[in-house]
Legacy VTK file of the C-alpha trace (Angstrom):
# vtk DataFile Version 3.0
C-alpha trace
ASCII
DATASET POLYDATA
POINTS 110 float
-35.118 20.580 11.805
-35.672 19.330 15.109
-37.709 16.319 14.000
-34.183 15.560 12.387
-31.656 15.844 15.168
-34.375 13.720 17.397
-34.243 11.161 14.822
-30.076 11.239 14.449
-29.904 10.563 18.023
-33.065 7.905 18.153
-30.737 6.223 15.374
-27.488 6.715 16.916
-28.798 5.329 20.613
-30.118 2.609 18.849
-26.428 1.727 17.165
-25.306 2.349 20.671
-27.444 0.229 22.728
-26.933 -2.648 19.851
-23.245 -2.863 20.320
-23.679 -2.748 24.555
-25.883 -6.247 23.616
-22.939 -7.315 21.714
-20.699 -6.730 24.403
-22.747 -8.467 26.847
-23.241 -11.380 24.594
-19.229 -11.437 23.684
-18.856 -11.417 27.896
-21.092 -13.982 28.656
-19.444 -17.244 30.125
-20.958 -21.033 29.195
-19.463 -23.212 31.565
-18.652 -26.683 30.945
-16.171 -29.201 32.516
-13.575 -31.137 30.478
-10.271 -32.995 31.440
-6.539 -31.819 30.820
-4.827 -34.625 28.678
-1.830 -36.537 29.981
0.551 -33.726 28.692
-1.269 -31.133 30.156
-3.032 -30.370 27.063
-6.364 -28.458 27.048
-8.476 -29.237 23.857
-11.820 -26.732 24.338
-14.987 -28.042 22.340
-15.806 -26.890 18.824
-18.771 -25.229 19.758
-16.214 -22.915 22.434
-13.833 -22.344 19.090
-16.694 -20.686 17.645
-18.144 -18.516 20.232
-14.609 -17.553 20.726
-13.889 -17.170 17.109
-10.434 -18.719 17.823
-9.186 -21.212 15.033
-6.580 -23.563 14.245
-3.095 -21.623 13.556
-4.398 -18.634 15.684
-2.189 -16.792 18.645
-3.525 -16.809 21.702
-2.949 -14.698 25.300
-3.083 -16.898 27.831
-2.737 -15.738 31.904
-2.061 -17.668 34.681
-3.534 -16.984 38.061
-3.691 -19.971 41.207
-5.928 -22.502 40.015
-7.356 -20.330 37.045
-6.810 -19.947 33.189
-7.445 -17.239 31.287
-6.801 -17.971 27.006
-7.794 -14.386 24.966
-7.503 -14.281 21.147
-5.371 -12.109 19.643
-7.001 -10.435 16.841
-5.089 -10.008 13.329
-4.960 -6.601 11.820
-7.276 -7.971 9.121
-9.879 -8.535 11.678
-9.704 -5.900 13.292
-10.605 -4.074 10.334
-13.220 -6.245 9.292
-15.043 -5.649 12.686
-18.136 -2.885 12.753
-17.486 0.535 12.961
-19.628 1.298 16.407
-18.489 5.139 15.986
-17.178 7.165 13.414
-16.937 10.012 16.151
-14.140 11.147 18.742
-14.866 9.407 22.122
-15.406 13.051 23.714
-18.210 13.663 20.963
-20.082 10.568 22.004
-19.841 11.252 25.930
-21.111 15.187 25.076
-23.974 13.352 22.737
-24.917 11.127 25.296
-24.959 13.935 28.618
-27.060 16.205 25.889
-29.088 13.223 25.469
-29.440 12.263 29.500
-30.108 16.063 30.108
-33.140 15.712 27.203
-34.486 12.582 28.718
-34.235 14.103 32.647
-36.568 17.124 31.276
-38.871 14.962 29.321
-39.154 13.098 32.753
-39.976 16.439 34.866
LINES 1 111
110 0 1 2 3 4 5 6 7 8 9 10 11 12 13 14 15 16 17 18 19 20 21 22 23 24 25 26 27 28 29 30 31 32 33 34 35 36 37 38 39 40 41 42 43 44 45 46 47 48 49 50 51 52 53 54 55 56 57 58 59 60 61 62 63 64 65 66 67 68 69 70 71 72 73 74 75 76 77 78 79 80 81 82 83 84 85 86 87 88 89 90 91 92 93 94 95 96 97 98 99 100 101 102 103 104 105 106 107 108 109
């Protein structure tokens, strides 16, 4: 039985640590330099559509801070739901899973 929970949580770090790699791909910033159009239009690259997954027709957030613009998609219901499930657990279930799992790891260490 133990053989079991150690492979649940092997499986269930491994979901975890996959979906902190998506999050550090989704924050990673690719820099490149383009020029705002006579009325003040700001037409980003295909290749920045994609990463961003913003398309023709969709809204957009956009903040304003000196000499900086931020422009965040705003996600449909629809994909929302389409996006993977990273949990099916409460958030406090996950934190008490992962301090069980530190706590494991700190004795295997001693």
């Amino acid at each position: 039985m133990e053989i079991l929970s150690y492979i649940s949580k092997f499986i269930y770090l491994k979901k975890l640590i996959n979906s902190e790699i998506s999050t550090i791909i989704r924050k990673m910033t690719i820099p490149e330099e383009t020029t705002v159009g006579k009325k003040g239009e700001i037409l980003p690259k295909k290749r920045f559509r994609k990463i961003s997954t913003i398309k023709p027709g969709d809204k957009v957030l956009i903040e304003a801070t000196y000499g900086e613009l931020n422009i965040k998609k705003i996600f449909s219901l629809d994909e929302i739901f389409e996006m993977p499930i990273i949990s099916k657990q409460s958030a406090q279930s996950v934190e008490k899973e992962l301090e069980e799992e530190g706590k494991l790891q700190e004795e295997l260490v001693e």
